[in-house]
DOFIZA-320373 format. One line per 3 residues: number of its first residue (from 0); their letters; for each residue z, x, y of C-alpha. Coordinates in steps of 0.1 Angstrom, whole numbers. Layout:
<atoms>
NUM> A> Z X Y; ...
</atoms>
This chain:
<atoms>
0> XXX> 120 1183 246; 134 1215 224; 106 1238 224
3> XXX> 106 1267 197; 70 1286 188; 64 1318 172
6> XXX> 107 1327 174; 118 1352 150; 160 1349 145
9> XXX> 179 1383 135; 218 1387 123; 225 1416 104
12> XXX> 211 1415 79; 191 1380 76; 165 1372 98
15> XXX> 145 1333 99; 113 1330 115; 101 1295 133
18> XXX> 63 1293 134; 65 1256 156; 91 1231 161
21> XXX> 92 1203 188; 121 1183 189; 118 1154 209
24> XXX> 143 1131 228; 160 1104 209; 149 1120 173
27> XXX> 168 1137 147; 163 1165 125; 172 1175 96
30> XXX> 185 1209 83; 183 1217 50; 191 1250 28
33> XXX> 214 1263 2; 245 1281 12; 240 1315 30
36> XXX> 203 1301 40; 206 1304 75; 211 1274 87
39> XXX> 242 1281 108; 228 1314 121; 198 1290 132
42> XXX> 221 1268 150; 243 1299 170; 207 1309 180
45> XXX> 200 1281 195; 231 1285 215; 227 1325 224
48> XXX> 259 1329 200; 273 1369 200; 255 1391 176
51> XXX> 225 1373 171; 188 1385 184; 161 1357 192
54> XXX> 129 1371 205; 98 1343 214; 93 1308 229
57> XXX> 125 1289 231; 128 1262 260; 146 1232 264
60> XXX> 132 1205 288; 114 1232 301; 143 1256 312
63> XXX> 141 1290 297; 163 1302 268; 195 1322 275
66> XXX> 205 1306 312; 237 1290 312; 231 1265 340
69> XXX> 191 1261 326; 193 1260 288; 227 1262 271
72> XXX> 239 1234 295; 218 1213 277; 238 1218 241
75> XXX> 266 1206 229; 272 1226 193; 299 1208 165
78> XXX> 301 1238 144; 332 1222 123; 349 1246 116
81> XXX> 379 1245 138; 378 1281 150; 363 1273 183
84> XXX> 388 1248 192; 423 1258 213; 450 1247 183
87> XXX> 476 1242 206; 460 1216 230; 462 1182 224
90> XXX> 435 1154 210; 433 1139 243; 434 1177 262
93> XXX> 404 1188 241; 383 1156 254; 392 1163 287
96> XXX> 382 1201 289; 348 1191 271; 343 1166 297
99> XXX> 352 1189 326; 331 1218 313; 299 1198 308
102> XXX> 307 1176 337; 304 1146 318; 310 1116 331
105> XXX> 319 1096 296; 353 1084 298; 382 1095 276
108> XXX> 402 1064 271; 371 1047 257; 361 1076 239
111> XXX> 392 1081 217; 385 1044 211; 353 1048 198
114> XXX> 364 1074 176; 396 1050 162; 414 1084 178
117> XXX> 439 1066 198; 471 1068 172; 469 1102 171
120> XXX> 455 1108 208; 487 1132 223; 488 1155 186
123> XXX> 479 1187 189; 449 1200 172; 462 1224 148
126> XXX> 483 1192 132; 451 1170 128; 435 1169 89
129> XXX> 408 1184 82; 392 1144 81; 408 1139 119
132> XXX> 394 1174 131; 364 1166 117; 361 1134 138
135> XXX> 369 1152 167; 341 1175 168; 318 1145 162
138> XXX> 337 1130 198; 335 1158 219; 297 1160 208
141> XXX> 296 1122 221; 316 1132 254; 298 1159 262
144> XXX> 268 1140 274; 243 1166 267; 205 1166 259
147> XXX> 209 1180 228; 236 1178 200; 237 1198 169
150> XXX> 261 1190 141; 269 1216 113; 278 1196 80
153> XXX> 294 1168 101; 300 1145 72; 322 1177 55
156> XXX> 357 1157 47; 353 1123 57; 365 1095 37
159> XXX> 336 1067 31; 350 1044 66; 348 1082 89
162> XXX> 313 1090 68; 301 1055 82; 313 1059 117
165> XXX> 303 1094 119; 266 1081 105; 262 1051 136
168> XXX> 275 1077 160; 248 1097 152; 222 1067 153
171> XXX> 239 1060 185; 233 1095 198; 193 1092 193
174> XXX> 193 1055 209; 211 1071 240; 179 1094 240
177> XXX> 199 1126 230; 181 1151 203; 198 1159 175
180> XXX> 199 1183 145; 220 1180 114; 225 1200 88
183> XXX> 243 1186 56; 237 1188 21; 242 1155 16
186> XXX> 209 1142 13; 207 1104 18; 224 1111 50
189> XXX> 193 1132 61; 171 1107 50; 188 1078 65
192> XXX> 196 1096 93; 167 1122 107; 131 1115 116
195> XXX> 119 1147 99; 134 1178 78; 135 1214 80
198> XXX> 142 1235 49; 151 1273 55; 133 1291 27
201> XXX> 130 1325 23; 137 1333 55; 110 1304 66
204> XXX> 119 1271 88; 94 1246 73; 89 1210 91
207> XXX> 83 1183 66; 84 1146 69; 97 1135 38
210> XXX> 111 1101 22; 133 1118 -3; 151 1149 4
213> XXX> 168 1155 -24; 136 1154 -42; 119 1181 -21
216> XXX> 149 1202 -26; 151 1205 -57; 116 1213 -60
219> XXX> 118 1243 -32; 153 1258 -45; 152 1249 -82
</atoms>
């Protein structure tokens, strides 16, 4: 289980403050907020990014935040954004570094199968569109193998057939056991998609389980 009580979250200027959240194998949760909210600052947290400072009780299947072989081993972060991938290595090369580095033992072949990757398996990242790179993200999440995936706006750019693979891989993800946490503003995604919702509001992280996001959003941010 992710484990997070009483954790304050500093960056510069912002800060986000977590009174209790429990995230439990095979579940997904949902991260809601309007731009500039915090809720990629929450998610670099959760993986000791540079420049941010966490203070309180963060633990994931009971290892201690901040050890590489304890805690972040156990994360596997899709920020989808393309800056933290090497451009100039190959579709097929990116699989096979993620798999190396968290010692994965997912295969590649079937992977870039899965993922409808294959035609464009030897191209070299900094070629892909912005649809492609997003699918690749979502499959080095899936190769990674680890505990615990988070996925910043992972639907961003997909045509309706990538949105609908991207939505069973993440159902496929919690039936494999593997905790997840999404954030998206696309709310019927988060509903059909998560088990329960955090929205980031005024510096807050508030756990509801709600039917209708987009409802409760617009009555927190409105």
């Amino acid at each position: 289980m992710l484990l997070l009580e009483d954790v304050s979250i500093k960056r510069g200027g912002h800060s986000c403050h977590v009174e209790k959240l429990h995230l439990k194998p095979g579940t997904a949760l949902g991260l809601v907020g309007p731009n500039g909210s915090g809720k990629t600052t929450f998610m670099n947290a959760l993986v000791a990014a540079p420049g941010i400072r966490i203070c309180g009780k963060v633990e994931a299947d009971g290892a201690g935040y901040g050890s590489y072989s304890g805690y972040l081993a156990h994360f596997f972060y899709s920020a989808g954004t393309g800056r933290d991938l090497y451009r100039r290595l190959t579709v097929r090369e990116t699989l096979e570094l993620v798999r190396s580095a968290w010692k994965s033992h997912s295969d590649v072949d079937s992977t870039l199968q899965l993922f409808h990757m294959e035609a464009y398996s030897n191209k070299r990242v900094e070629a892909l569109s912005q649809g492609q790179e997003q699918i690749l993200y979502l499959s080095l999440a899936w190769i990674s193998d680890a505990p615990y995936v988070l996925l910043d706006e992972p639907m961003n750019a997909l045509d309706p057939i990538r949105s609908r693979l991207a939505c069973r891989i993440v159902l496929d993800l919690k039936q494999q056991g593997k905790g997840v946490i999404i954030s998206s503003h696309i709310m019927s995604d988060i509903d059909a998609l998560c088990d329960s919702v955090a929205f980031l509001v005024d510096g807050e992280l508030r756990l509801e389980e709600v039917t209708d996001s987009r409802e409760r959003y617009l009555q927190l941010y409105s």
